[in-house]
Structure formats: C-alpha cells, structure tokens
DSSP file (Angstrom, degrees, kcal/mol; ACC not computed):
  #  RESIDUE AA STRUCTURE BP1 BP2  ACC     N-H-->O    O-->H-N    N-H-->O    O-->H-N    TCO  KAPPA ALPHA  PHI   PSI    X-CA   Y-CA   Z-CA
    1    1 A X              0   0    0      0, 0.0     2,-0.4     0, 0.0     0, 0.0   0.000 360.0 360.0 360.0 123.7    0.0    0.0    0.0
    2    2 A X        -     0   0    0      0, 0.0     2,-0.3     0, 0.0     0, 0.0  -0.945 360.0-165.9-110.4 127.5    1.3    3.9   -0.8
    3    3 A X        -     0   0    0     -2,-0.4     2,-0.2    34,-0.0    34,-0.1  -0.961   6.2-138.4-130.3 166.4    0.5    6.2    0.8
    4    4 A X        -     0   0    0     -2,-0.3     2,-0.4     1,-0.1    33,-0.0  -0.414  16.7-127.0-100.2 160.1    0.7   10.0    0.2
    5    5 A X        -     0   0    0     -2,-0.2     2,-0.4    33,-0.0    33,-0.2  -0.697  19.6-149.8-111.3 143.5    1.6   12.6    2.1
    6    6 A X        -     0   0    0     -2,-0.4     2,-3.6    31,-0.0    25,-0.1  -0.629   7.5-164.3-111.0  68.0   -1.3   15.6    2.1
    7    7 A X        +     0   0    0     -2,-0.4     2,-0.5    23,-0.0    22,-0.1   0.247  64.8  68.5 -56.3  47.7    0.7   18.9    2.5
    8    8 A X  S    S-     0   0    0     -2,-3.6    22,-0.1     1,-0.1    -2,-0.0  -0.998  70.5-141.4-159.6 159.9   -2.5   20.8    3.4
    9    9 A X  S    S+     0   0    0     -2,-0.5    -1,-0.1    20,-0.5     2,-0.1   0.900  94.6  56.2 -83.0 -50.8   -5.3   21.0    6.5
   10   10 A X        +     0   0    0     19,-0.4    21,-2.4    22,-0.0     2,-0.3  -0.294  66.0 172.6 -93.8 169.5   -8.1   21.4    3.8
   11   11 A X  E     -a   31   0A   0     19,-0.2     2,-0.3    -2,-0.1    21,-0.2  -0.905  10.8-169.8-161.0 139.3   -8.9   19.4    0.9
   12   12 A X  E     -a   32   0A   0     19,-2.6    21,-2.0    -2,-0.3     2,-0.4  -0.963  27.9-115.6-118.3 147.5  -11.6   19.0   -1.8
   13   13 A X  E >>  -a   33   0A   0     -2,-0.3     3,-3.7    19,-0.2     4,-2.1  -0.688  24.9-121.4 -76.2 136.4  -12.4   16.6   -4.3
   14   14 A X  H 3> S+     0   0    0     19,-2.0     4,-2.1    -2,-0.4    20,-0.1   0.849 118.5  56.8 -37.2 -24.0  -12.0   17.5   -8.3
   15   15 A X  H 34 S+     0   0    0      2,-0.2    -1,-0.3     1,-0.2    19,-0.1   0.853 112.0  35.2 -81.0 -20.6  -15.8   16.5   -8.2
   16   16 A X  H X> S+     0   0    0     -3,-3.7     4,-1.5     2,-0.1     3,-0.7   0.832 114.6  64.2 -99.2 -41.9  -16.7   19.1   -5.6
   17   17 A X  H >< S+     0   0    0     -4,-2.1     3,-0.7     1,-0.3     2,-0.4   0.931 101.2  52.6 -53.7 -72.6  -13.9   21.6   -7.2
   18   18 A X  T 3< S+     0   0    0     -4,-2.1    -1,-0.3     1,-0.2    -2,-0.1   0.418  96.2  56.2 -58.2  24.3  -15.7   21.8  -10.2
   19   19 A X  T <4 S+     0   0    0     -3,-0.7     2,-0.3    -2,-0.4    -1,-0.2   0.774 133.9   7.1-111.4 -40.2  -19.2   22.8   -9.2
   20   20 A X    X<  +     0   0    0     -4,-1.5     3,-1.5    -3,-0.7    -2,-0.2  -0.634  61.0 168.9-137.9 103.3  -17.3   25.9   -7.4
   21   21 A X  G >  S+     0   0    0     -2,-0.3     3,-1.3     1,-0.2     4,-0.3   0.825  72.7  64.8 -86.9 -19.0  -13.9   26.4   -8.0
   22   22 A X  G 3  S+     0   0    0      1,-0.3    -1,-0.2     2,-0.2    -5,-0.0   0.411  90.0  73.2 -43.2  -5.9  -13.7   30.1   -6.4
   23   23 A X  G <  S+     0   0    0     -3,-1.5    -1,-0.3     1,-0.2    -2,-0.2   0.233  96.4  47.7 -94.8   3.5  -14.6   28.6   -2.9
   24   24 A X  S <  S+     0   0    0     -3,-1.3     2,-3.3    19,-0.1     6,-0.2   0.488  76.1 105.6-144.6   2.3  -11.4   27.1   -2.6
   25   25 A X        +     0   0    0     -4,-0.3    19,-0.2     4,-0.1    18,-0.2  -0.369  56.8 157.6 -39.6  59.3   -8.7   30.2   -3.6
   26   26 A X        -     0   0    0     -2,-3.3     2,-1.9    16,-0.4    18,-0.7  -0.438  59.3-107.4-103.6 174.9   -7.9   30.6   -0.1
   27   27 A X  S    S+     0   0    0     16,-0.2     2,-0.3    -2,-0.1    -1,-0.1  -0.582 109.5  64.3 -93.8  67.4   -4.5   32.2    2.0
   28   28 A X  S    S-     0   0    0     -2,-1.9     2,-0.6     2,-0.0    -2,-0.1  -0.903 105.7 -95.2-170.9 174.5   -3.9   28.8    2.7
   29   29 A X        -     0   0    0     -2,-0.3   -20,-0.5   -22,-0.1   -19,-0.4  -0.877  31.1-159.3-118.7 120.6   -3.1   25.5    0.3
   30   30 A X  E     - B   0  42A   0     12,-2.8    12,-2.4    -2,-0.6     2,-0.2  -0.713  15.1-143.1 -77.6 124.2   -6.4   23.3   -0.8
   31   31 A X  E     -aB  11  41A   0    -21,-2.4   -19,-2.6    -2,-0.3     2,-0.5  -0.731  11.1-144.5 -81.9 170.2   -5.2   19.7   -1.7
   32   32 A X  E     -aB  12  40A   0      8,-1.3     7,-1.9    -2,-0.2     8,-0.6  -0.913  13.9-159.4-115.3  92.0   -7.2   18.5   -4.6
   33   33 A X  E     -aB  13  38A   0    -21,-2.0   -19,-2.0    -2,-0.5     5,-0.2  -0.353  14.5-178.4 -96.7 164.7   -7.9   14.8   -4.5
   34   34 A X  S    S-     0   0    0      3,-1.7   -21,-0.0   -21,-0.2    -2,-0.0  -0.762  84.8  -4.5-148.5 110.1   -8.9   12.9   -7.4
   35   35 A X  S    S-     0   0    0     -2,-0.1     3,-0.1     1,-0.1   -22,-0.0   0.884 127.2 -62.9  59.6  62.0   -9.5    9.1   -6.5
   36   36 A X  S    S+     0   0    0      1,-0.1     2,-0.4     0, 0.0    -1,-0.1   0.981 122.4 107.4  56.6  42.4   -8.3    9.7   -2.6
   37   37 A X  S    S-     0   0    0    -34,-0.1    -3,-1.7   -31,-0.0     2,-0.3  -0.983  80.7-109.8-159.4 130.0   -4.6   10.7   -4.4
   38   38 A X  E     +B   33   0A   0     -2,-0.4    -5,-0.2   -33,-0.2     3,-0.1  -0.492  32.7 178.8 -74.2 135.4   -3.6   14.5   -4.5
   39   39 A X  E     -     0   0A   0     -7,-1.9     2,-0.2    -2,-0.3    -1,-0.2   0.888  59.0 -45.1 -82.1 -37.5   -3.7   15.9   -7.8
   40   40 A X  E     -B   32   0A   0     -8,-0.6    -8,-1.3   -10,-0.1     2,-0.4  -0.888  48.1 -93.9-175.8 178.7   -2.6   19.4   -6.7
   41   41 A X  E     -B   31   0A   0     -2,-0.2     2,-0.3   -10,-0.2   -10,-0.2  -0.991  25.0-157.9-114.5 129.4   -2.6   22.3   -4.7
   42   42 A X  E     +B   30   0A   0    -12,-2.4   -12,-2.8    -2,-0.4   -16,-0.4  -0.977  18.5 165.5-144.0 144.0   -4.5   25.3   -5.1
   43   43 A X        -     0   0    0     -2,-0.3     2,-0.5   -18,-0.2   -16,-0.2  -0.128  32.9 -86.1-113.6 165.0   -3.7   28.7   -3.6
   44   44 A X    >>> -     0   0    0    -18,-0.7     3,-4.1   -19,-0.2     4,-2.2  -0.870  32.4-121.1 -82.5 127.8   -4.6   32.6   -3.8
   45   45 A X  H >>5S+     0   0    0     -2,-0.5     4,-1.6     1,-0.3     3,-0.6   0.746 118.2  44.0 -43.3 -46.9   -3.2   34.6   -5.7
   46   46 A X  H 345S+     0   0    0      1,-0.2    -1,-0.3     2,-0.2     4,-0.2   0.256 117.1  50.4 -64.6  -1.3   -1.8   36.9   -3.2
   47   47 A X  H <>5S+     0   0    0     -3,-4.1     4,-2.0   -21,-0.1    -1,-0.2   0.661 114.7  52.6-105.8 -49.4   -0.6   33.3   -1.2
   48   48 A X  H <X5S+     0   0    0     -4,-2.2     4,-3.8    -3,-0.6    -2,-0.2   0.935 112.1  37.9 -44.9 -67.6    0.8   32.7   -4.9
   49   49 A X  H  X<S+     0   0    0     -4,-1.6     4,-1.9    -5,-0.6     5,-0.2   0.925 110.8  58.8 -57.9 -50.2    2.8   35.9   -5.3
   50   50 A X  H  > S+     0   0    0      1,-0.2     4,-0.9    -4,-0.2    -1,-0.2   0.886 107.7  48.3 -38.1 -56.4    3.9   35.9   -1.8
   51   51 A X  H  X S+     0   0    0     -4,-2.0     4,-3.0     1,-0.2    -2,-0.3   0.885 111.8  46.7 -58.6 -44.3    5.5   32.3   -2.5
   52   52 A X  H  X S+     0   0    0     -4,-3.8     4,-1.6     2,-0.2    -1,-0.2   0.704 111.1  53.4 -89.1 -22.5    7.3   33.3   -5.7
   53   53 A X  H  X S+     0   0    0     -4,-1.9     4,-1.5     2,-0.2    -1,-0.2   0.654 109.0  61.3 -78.5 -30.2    8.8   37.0   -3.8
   54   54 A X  H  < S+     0   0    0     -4,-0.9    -2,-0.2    -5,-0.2     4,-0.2   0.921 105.1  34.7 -81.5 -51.4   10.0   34.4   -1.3
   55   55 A X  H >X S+     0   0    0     -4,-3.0     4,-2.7     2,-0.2     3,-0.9   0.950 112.2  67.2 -80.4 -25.5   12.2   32.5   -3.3
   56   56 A X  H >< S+     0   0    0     -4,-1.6     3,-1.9     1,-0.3    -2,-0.2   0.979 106.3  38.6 -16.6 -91.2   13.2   35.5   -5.2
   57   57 A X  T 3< S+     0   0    0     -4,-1.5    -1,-0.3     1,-0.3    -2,-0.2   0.518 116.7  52.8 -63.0  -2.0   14.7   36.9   -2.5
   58   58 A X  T <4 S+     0   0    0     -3,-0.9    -1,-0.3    -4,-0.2    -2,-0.2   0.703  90.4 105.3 -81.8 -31.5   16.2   33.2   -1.4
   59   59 A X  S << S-     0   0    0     -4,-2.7     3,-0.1    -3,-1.9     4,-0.0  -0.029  71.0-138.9 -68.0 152.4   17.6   32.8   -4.9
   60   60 A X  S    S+     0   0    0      1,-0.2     2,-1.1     2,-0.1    -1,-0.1   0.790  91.6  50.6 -64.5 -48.1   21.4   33.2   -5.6
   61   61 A X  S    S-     0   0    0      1,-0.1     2,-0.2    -5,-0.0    -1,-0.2  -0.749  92.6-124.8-118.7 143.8   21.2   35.0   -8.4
   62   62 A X        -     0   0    0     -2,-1.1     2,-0.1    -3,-0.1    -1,-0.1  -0.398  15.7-128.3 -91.4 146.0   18.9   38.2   -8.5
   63   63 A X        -     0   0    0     -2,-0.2     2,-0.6     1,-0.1    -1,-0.1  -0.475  19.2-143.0 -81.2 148.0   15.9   38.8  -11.1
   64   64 A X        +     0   0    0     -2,-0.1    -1,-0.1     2,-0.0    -2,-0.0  -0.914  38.6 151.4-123.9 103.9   16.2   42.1  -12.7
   65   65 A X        +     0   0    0     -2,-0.6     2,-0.2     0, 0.0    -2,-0.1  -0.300  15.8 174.3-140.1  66.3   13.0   43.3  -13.0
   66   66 A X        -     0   0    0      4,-0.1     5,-0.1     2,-0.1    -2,-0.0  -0.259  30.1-102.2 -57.2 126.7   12.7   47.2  -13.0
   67   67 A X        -     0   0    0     -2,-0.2     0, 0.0     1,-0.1     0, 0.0   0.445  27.5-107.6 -12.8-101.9    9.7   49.2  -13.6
   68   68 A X  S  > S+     0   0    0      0, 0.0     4,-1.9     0, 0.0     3,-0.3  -0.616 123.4  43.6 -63.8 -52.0    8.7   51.0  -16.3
   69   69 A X  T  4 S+     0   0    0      2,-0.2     4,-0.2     1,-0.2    -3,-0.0   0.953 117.3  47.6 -44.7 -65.8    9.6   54.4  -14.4
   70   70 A X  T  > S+     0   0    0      1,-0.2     4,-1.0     2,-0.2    -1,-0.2   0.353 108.2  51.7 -73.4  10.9   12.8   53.0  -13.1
   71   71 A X  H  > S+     0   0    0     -3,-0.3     4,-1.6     2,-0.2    -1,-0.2   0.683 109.3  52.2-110.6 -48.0   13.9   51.7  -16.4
   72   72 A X  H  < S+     0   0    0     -4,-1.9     4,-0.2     2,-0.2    -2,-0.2   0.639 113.4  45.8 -54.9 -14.2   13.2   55.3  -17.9
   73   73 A X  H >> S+     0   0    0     -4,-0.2     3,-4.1     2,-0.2     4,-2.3   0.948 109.8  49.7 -82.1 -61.8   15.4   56.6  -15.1
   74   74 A X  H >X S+     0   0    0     -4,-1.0     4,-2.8     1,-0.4     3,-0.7   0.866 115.0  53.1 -49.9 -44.6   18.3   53.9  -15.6
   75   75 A X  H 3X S+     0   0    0     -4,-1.6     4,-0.5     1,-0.3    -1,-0.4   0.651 110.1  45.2 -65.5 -26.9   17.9   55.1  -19.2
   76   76 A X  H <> S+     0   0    0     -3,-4.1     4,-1.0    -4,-0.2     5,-0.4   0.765 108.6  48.2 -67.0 -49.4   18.3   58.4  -18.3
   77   77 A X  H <X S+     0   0    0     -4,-2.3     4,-0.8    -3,-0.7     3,-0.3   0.860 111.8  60.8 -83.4 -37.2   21.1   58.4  -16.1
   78   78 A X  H  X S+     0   0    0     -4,-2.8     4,-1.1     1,-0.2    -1,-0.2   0.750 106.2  40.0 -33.2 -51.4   22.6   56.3  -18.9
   79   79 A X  H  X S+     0   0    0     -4,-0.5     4,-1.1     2,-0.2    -1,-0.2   0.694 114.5  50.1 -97.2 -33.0   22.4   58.9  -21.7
   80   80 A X  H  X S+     0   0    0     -4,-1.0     4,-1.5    -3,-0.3    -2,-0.2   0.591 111.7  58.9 -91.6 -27.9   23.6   62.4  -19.2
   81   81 A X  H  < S+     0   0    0     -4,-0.8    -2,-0.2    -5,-0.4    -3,-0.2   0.991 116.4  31.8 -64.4 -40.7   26.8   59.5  -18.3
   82   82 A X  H >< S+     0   0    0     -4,-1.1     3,-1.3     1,-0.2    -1,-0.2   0.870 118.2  52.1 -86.7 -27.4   27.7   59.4  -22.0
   83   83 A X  H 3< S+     0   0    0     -4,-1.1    -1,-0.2     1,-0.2    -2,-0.1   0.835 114.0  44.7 -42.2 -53.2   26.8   62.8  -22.8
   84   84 A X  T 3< S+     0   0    0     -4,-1.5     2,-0.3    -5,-0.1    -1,-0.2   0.366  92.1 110.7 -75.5  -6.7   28.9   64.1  -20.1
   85   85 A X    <   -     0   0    0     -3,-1.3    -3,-0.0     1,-0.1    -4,-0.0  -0.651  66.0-116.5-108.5 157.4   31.9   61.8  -20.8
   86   86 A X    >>  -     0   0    0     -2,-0.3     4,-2.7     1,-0.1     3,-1.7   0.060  28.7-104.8 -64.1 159.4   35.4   62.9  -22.2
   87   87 A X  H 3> S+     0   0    0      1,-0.3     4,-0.6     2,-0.2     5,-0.1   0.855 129.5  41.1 -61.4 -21.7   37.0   61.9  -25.8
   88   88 A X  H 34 S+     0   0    0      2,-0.2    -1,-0.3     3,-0.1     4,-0.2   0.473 110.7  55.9-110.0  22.7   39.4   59.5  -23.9
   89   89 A X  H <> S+     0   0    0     -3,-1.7     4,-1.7     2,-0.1     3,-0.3   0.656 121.6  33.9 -97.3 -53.9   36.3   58.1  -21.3
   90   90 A X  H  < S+     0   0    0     -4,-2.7    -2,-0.2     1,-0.3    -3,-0.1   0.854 110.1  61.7 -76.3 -20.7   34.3   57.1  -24.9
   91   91 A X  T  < S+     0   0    0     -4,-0.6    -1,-0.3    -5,-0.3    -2,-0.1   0.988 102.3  56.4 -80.2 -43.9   37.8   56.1  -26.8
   92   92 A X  T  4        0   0    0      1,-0.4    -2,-0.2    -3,-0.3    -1,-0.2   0.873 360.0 360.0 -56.8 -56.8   37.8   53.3  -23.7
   93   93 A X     <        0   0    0     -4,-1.7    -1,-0.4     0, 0.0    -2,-0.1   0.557 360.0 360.0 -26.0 360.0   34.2   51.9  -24.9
C-alpha cells in the first residue's frame, strides 16, 4: 500500500472543485484529491505571489525586473553618463 503525504489541513475533491472552484482560492493550500490521491494544490493569488517573492529573494542569483519608471530613469542616467563623458572616457568603450 502507498501512501501519500497531504501537505494541506483542507482538501476538496476534483468533483466538488468543479461545481465551485472560487470557494477554494484561499491564504492557505487546498489539496485537490482525485481518487483519494492528491492531484494538486490550489492557492490565492496573493498566497501565490507571496511564494514566488519568497524564493526571489532566497535565490542566488537576483531577477532584474525594473519598472517601467525605473527603467526610464536607468535610461536616463545612462544617456547624461555618455553625454557628459570625455574623448578618452568614450575612446575606452
């Protein structure tokens, strides 16, 4: 006999899931059985987001994901640095 480990308190069956599947988007992780055997997990988005910021910020190597604002800035600061540099700063390029 296997058996499975249930990482969640709540659970629904796929049969129950479909008749309302917004009832179970919760700040907490629904398992999803399908024949007494987890199919899945399902989350909130803001439970979601949370998860994905978390390993961000665990991860080694960092996501570069600027703004729209701060990407106009970088862009900015970019263009006055080259503007502003000398014939033997640009000969170096």
């Amino acid at each position: 006999m296997n058996v499975q480990s249930i990482l969640a308190e709540k659970t629904v069956s796929v049969t129950e899931l479909r008749k309302k599947p917004c009832d179970y988007f919760l700040d907490e992780p629904v398992a999803v059985l399908s024949n007494n055997k987890t199919a899945g997990y399902m989350i909130s988005a803001e439970l979601y987001e949370q998860m994905v910021a978390l390993i961000d910020s665990q991860s080694k190597t960092s996501q570069f994901r600027p703004s729209q604002t701060r990407l106009a800035q970088i862009a900015e600061h970019g263009s006055a640095s080259l503007l502003a540099a000398s014939e033997e700063e640009l000969g170096e390029l």
